[in-house]
C-alpha positions as CSV (number, residue, x, y, z in Angstrom):
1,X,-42.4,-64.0,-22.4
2,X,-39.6,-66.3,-23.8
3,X,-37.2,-66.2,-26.8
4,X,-35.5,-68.5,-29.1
5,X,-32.1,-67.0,-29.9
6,X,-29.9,-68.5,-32.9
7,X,-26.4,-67.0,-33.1
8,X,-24.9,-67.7,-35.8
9,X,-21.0,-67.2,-36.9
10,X,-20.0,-66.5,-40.3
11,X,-16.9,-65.7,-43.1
12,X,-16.8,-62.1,-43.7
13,X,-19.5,-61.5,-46.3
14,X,-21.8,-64.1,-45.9
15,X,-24.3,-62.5,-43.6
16,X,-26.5,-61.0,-46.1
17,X,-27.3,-64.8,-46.9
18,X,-28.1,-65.8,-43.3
19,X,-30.5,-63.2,-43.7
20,X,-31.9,-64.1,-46.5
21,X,-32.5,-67.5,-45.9
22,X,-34.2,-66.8,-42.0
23,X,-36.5,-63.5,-43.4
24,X,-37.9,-66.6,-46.0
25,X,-38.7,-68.7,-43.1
26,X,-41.2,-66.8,-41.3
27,X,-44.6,-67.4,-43.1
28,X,-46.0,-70.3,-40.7
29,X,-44.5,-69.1,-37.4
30,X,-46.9,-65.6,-37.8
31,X,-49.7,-68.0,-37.7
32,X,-48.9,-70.1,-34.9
33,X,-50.7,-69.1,-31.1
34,X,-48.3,-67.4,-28.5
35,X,-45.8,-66.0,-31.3
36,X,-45.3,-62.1,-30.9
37,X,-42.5,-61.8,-33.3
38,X,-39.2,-61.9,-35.1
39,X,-35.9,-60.1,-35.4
40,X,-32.8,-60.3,-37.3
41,X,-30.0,-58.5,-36.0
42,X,-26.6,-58.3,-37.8
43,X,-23.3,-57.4,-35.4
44,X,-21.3,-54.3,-36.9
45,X,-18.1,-55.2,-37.9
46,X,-15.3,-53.4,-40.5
47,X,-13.7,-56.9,-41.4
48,X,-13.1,-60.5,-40.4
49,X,-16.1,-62.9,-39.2
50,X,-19.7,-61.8,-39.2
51,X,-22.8,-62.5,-36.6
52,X,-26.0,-62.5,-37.0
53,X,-28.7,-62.9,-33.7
54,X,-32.3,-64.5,-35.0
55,X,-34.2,-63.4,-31.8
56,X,-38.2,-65.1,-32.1
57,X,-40.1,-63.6,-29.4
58,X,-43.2,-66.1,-28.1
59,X,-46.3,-65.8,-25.0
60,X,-44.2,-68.7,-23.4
61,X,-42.5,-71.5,-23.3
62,X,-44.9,-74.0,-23.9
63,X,-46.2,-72.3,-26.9
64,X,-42.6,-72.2,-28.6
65,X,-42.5,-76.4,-27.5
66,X,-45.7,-76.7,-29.2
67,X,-44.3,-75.3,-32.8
68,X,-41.1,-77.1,-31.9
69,X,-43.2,-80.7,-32.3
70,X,-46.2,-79.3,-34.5
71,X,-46.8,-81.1,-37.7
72,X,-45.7,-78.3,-39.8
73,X,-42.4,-77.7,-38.0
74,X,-41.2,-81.4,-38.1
75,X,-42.2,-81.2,-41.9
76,X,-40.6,-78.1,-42.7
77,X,-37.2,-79.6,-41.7
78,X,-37.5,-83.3,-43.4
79,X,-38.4,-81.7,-46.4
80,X,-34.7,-80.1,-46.4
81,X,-32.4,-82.3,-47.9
82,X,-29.9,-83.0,-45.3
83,X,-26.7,-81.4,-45.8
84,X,-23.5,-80.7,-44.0
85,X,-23.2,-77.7,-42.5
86,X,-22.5,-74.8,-45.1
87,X,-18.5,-73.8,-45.4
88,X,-19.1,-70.2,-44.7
89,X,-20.6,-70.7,-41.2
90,X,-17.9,-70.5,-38.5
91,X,-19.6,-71.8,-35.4
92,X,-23.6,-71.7,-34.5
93,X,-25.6,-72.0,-30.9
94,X,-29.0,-71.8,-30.0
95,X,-30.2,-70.6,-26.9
96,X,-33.4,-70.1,-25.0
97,X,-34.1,-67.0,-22.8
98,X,-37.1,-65.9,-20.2
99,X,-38.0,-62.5,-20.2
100,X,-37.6,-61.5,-16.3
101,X,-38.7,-58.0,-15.2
């Protein structure tokens, strides 16, 4: 198994939006071969930044590679209008793990 992990950095009471805007995005990766799922996880914290951990589970690596170039993938993100980066978001990475053991 692999996973696709976004972490993403934000200013204290923004994370409900990350949210929002990643559970909307999830309609064509369900169809796609070698996807097993999705999950959102939000770090606990009492005050100051915010985190939030997009976790998409696939077979493999090859079959996340093949949404990476498939044609709805590359349309999906030239249909967004390209914008800076939005003011709340502190930092961002994206990381890609196999599943060992």
């Amino acid at each position: 198994m692999f996973y696709q992990v976004r972490r993403i950095v934000v200013k204290e009471g923004f994370s409900e939006q990350v949210v929002e805007n990643f559970s909307k995005r999830g309609g064509l990766l369900a169809t796609r071969p070698g996807y097993i799922g999705r999950q959102i996880l939000v770090k606990k914290v009492r005050r100051g930044e915010e985190e939030v951990m997009v976790m998409v589970q696939w077979e493999s690596e090859e079959d996340w590679k093949n949404w990476e170039k498939s044609p709805e993938h590359i349309a999906g993100h030239k249909a967004k209008p390209k914008a800076e980066k939005p003011d709340y978001i502190v930092e961002s990475s994206h990381d890609l793990y196999y599943v060992k053991g």
